[in-house]
C-alpha positions in Angstrom: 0.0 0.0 0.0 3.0 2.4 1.0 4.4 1.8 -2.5 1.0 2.8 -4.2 0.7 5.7 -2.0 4.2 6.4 -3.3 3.3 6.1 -6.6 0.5 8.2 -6.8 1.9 11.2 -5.6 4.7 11.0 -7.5 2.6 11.2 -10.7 -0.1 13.4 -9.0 3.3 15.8 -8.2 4.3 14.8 -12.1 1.0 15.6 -13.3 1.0 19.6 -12.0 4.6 20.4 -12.6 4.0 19.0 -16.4 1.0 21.7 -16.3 2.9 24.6 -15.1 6.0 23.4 -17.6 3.7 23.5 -20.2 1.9 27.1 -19.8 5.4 28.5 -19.3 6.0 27.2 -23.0 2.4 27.8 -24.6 2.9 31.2 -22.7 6.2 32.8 -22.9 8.1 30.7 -25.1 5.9 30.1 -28.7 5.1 33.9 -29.0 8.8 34.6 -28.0 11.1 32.4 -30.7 13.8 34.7 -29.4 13.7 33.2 -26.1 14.4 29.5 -27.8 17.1 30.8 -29.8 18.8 32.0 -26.2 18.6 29.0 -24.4 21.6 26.5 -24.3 21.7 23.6 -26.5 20.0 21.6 -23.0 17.4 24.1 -23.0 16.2 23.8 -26.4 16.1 20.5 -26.2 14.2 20.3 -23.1 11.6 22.9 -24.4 11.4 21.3 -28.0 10.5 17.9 -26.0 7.7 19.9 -23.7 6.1 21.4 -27.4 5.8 17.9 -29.0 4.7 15.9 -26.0 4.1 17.8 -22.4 0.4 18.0 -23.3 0.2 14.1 -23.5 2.6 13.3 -20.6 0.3 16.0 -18.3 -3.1 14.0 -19.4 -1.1 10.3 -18.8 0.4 11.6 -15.6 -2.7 12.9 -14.3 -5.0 9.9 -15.5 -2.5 7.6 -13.9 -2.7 9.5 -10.6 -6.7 9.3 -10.2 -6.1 5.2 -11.1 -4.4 4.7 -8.3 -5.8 6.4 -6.1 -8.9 5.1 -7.2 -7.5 1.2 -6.9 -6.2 2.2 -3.5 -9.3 3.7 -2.5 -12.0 2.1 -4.1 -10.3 -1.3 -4.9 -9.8 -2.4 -8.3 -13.2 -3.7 -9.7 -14.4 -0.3 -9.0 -12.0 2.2 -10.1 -12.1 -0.3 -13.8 -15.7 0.1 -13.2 -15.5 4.5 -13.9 -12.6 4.0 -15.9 -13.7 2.5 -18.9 -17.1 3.5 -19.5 -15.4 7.0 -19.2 -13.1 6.1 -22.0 -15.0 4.5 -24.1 -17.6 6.3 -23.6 -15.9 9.8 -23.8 -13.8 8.2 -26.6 -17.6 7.9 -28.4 -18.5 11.2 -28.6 -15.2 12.3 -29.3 -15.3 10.0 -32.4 -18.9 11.1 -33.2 -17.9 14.7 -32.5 -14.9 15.4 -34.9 -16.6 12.9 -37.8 -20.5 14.3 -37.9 -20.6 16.7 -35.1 -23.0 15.3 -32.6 -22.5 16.4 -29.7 -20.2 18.7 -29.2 -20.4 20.6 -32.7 -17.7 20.0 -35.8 -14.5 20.4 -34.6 -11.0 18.6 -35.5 -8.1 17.7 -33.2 -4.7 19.3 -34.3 -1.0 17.9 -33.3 0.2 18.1 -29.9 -2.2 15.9 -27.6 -0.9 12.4 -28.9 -2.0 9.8 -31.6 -5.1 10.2 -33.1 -7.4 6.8 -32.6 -9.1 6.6 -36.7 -7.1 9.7 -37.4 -9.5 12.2 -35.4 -9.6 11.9 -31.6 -5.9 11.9 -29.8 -5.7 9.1 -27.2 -5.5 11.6 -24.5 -8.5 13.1 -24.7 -10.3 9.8 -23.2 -7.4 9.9 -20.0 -8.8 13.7 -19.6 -12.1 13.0 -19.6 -11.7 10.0 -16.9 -9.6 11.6 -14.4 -11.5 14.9 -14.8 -14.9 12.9 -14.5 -13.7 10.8 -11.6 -12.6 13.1 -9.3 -15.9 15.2 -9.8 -18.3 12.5 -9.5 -16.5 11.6 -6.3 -16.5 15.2 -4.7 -20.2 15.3 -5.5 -21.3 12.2 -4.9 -19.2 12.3 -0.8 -20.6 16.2 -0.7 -24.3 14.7 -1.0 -23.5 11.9 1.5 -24.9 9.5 -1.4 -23.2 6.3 0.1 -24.3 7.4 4.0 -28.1 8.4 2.6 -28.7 6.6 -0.4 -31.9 7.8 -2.4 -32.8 8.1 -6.0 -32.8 11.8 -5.6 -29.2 12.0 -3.9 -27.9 9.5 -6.9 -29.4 11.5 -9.3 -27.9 15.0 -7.6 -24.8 13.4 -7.7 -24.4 12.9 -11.5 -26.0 16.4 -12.0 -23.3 18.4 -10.2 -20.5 16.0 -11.3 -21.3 16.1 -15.1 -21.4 20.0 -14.0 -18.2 20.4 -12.2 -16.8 18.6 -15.3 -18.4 20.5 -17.6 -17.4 24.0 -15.8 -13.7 22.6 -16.3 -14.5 23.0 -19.9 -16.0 26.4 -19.6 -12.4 27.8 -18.9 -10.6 25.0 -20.9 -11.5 25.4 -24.4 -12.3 28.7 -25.5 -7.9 29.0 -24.7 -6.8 25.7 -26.0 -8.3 26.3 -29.5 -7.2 30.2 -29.6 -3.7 30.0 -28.0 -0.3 30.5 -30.0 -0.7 27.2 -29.9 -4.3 25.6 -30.9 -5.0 22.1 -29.7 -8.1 21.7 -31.9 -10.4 24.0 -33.7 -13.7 24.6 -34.3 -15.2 24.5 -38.1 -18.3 26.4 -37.0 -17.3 28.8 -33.6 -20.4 29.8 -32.2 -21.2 32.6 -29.8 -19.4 31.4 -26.1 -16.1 32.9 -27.1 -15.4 30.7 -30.3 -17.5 27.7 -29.0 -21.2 26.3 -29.7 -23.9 26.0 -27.1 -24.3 22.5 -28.2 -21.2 21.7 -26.9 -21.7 22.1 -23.3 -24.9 20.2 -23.6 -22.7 17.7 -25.7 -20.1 17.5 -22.1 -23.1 17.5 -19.8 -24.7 14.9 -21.7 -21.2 12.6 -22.1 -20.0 12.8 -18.5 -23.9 12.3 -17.2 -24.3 9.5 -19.2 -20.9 7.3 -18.0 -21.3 8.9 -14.2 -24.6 6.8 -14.4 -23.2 4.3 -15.7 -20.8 3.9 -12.8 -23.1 4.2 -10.3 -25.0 1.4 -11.5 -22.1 -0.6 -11.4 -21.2 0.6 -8.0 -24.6 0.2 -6.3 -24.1 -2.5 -4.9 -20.7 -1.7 -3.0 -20.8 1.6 -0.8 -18.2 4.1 -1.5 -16.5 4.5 1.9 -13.9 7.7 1.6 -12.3 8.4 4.9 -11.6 12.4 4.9 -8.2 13.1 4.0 -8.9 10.3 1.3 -11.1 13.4 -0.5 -8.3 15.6 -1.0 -6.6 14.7 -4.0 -9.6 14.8 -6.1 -10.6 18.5 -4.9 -6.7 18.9 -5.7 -6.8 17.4 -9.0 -10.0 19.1 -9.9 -8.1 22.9 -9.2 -4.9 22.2 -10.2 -6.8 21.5 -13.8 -8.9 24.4 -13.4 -5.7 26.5 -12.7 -3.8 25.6 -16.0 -7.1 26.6 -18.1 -7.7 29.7 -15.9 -4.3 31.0 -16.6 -4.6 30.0 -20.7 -7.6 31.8 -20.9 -7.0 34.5 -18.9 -4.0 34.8 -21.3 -6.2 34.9 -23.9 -8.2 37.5 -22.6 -11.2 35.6 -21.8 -12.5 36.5 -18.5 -16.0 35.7 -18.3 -15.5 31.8 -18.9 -13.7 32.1 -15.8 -15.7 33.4 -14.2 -18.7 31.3 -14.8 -16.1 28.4 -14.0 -15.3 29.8 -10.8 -19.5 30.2 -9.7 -20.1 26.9 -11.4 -17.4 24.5 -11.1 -14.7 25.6 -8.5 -17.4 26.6 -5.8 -19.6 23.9 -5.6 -16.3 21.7 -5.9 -15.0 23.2 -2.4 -18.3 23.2 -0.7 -18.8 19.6 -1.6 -15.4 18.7 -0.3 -16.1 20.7 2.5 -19.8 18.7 3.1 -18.1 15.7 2.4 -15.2 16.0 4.9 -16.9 18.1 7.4 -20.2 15.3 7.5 -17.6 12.6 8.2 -15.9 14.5 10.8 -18.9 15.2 12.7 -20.0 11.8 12.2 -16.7 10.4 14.2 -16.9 13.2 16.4 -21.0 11.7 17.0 -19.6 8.4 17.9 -16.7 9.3 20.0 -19.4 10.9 22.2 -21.8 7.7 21.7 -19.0 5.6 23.0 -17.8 7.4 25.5 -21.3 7.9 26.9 -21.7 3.8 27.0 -18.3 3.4 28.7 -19.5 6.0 31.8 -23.0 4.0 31.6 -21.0 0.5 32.0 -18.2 2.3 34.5 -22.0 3.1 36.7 -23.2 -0.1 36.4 
């Protein structure tokens, strides 16, 4: 267990360095060629590795980091069991997405995120979608106490605010990544929300609702049981991704995606994280008291 603990951190630590690494590149090195030219031979090296493949060794990092947590967690039948109807699912609309534009609108994936599975969707973009997906579904699902009060109403509540957190990522996310120095994919048809369609928010709700369902059903039968420093890497996760698209779109100039990102995805995630870790803590503070009541009662007797 040590040695998965070990493991996960040192991707998790991987996974935001890689981020910050990268926006220091997309940032202040692309629009700057002079700055390459100044670097040692190392330096420019180093920086021509980060432009070819940071962005897929951030995603791999950070996916990698939510599986093991997840496996040490949740045990293995259930972090497999979020994980790939995630990807595949995710991987779906991608596929749909870039070839006929349902759901997301027509768009096309450029160079920079990894191989392209059938020529159109990188590999990554599945890993994003899981981790991203995970760790909101778990700070919503422990912030509405699903696994302590189950009830169709609290399931369903769950999915709803974790296809939202996830979709509030996205808010901030894209309008930078397809208008940087440095595009990651573009849009065929921008629409009104900064470059991007309506449809495709309703297209990232509809994706992540649909495999966040999907997971539940294949969890109901096992309880999620999250002690409360076990729901900090996901809030961490969760706004060290929201960070790196903060920054690239406040680059960019876009401030009002961040700020519907910060109403809509980064406060509910900290009050859920909050509700989650503060109704565990009260509940072991509630039976400390219960079983220190019963001791005085047998003492008495």
């Amino acid at each position: 267990m040590r040695q998965l603990v070990i493991a996960e951190r040192v991707c998790l630590i991987g996974h935001i360095v890689s981020m910050v690494f990268g926006l220091v590149g997309i940032l202040l090195v692309v629009p700057n060629a002079e700055v390459i030219m100044n670097l040692t031979e190392v330096g420019q090296t180093v920086m021509q590795w980060s432009m070819a493949g940071g962005g897929v060794v951030y995603m791999i990092l950070g996916a990698a980091a939510v599986f093991l947590y997840a496996y040490r967690t949740l045990g293995l039948g259930r972090a497999l069991a979020f994980m790939l109807p995630s990807v595949f699912i995710s991987l779906g609309s991608e596929l749909s997405g870039t070839s006929t534009g349902f759901p997301f609108g027509h768009y096309s994936y450029l160079s920079g995120l990894g191989y392209k599975i059938a020529g159109l969707v990188p590999f990554t973009i599945p890993l994003s979608w899981f981790y991203v997906g995970c760790v909101s579904y778990l700070l919503a699902r422990a912030g509405l106490e699903v696994d302590k009060k189950p009830s169709l109403l609290r399931h369903t509540g769950a999915i709803a605010l974790g296809a939202l957190l996830l979709t509030s990522w996205d808010f901030v996310l894209d309008p930078a990544m397809s208008q940087t120095s440095l595009p990651f994919w573009y849009w065929q048809q921008p629409g009104p929300f900064f470059g991007m369609p309506y449809q495709n928010f309703a297209g990232w709700m509809g994706t992540g609702a649909l495999f966040m369902t999907v997971a539940a059903l294949l969890w109901r039968n096992n309880p999620i049981k999250l002690e409360r420093s076990q729901l900090n890497l996901p809030l961490v996760v969760y706004l060290s991704n929201f960070g790196f698209a903060t920054v690239m779109s406040l680059a960019a100039g876009f401030s009002i995606p961040v700020l519907l990102g910060l109403l809509l995805g980064v406060a509910p995630a900290v009050a859920l994280w909050w509700q989650g870790t503060n109704g565990q803590a009260l509940a072991v503070e509630s039976a400390t008291q219960e079983i220190s009541v019963a001791q005085v009662k047998v003492a008495l007797k």
